[in-house]
C-alpha positions as CSV (number, residue, x, y, z in Angstrom):
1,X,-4.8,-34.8,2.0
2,X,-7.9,-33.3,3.3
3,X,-8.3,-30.3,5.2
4,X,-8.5,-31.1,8.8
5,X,-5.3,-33.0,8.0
6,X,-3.8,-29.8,6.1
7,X,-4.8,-28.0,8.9
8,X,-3.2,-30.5,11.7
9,X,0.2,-30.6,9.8
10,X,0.5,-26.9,9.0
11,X,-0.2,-26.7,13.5
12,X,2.5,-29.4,13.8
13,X,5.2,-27.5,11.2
14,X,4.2,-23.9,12.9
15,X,5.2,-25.6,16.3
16,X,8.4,-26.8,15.0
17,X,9.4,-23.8,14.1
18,X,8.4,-21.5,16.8
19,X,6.0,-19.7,14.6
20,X,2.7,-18.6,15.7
21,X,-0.8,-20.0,13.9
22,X,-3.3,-17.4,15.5
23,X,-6.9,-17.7,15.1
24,X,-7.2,-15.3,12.3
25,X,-4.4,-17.2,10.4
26,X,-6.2,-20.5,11.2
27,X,-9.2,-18.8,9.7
28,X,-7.7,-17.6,6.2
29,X,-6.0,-21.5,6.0
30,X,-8.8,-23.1,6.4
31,X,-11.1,-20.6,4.1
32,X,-8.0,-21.7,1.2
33,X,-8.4,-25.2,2.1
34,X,-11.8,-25.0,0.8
35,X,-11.4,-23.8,-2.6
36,X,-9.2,-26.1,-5.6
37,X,-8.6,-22.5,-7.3
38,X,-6.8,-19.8,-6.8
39,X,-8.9,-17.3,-4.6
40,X,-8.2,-13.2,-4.0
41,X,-7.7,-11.5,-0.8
42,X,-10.3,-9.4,-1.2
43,X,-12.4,-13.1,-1.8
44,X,-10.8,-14.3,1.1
45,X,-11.8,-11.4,2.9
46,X,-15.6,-11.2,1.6
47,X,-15.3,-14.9,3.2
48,X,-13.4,-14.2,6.3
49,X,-15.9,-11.3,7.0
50,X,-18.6,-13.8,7.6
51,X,-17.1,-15.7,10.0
52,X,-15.4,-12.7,12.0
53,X,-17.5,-9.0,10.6
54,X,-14.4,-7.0,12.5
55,X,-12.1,-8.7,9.5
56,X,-9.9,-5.6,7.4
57,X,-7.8,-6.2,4.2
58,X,-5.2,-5.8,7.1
59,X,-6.1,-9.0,8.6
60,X,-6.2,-10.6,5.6
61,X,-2.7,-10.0,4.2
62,X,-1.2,-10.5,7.3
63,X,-2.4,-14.1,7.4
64,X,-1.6,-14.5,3.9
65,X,2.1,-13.1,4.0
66,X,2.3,-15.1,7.0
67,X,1.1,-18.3,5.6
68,X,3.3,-17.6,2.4
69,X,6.2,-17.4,4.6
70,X,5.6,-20.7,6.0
71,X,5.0,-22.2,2.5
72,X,1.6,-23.3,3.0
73,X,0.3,-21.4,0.1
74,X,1.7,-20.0,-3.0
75,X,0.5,-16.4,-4.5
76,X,0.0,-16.4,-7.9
77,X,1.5,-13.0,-9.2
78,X,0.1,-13.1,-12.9
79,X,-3.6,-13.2,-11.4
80,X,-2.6,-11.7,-7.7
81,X,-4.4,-14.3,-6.4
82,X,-3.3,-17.4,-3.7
83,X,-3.3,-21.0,-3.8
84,X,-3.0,-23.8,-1.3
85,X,0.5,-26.0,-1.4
86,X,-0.4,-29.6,-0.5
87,X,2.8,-30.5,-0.1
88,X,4.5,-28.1,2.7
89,X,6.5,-29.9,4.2
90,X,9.6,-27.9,2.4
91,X,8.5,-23.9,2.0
92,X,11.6,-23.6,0.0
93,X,10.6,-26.3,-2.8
94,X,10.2,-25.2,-6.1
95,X,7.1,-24.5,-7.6
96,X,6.0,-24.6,-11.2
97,X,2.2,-23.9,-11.5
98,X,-0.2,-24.7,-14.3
99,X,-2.8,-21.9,-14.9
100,X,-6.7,-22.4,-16.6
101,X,-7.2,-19.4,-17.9
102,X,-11.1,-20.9,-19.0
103,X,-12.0,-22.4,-15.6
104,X,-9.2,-21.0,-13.2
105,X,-8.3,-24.7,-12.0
106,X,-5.0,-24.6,-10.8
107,X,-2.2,-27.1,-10.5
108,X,0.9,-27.6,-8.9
109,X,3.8,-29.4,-10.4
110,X,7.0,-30.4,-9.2
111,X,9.9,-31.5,-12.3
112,X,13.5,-31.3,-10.4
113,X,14.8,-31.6,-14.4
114,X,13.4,-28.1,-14.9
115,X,14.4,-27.1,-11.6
116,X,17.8,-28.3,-12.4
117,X,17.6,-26.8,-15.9
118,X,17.1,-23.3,-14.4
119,X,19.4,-23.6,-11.9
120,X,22.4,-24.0,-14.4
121,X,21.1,-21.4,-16.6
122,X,21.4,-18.8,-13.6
123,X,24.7,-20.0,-12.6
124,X,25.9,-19.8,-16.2
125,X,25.3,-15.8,-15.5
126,X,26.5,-15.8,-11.9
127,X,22.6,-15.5,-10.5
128,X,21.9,-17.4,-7.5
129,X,17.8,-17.9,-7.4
130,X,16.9,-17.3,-3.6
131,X,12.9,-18.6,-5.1
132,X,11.1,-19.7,-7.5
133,X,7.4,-19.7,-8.9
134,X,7.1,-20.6,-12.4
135,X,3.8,-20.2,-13.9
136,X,2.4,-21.5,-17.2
137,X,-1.3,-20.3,-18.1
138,X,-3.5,-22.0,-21.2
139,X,-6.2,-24.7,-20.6
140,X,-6.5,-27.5,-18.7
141,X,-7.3,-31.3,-19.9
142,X,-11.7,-30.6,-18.6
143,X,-11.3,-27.1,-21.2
144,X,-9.7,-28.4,-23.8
């Protein structure tokens, strides 16, 4: 999906659900819709500043807590950096991520077995998982 249709959909699922999609969140989505890595906020805001010089870190992790609630982007707490979810058409789905450490190319998988796997292994010792990020860091197929 490209990012004028990334764009469109994430309007369409913010309408559905009553939630706002202000300019300055528009902004930060589209600035993550441009990059196949995961990107910092202070990146993001480096970027943002150039379209809008009035942009604060405030601004910044208001759209990004905002699209992270919304499930159009995943943050990345081993790097504390964000990525782009192509597929957000469930914000609750889980997410397993594979990490470059050499080129910082990052990639989303989906494996229900794992999720599954997980799942009974928390149940086993009566912990519900509210959400998941899994992330797995080494090289990817171009570093190898």
């Amino acid at each position: 999906m490209n990012a004028d249709q990334l764009l469109e959909q994430a309007k369409i699922s913010c309408q559905k659900r009553g939630a706002r999609f202000t300019t300055a969140r528009e902004q930060v989505f589209k600035l993550l819709t441009q990059h196949s890595n995961a990107i910092g906020a202070y990146d993001l805001l480096d970027e943002l500043k150039i379209i809008d010089p009035s942009a604060k870190p405030a601004t910044i992790y208001r759209a990004l807590d905002f699209l992270s609630q919304q499930g159009f982007v995943h943050k990345i707490e081993s790097i504390n950096a964000f990525v782009m979810c192509h597929h957000f058409g469930d914000c609750n789905h889980p997410v397993q991520l594979l990490i470059c450490d050499e080129c910082g190319h990052v990639e989303e998988i989906q494996s229900n077995d794992f999720d599954n796997a997980l799942k009974d292994m928390a149940n086993q010792k009566g912990f519900t998982i509210s959400h998941q990020i899994i992330e797995a860091h080494g090289a990817c197929q171009t570093c190898q």
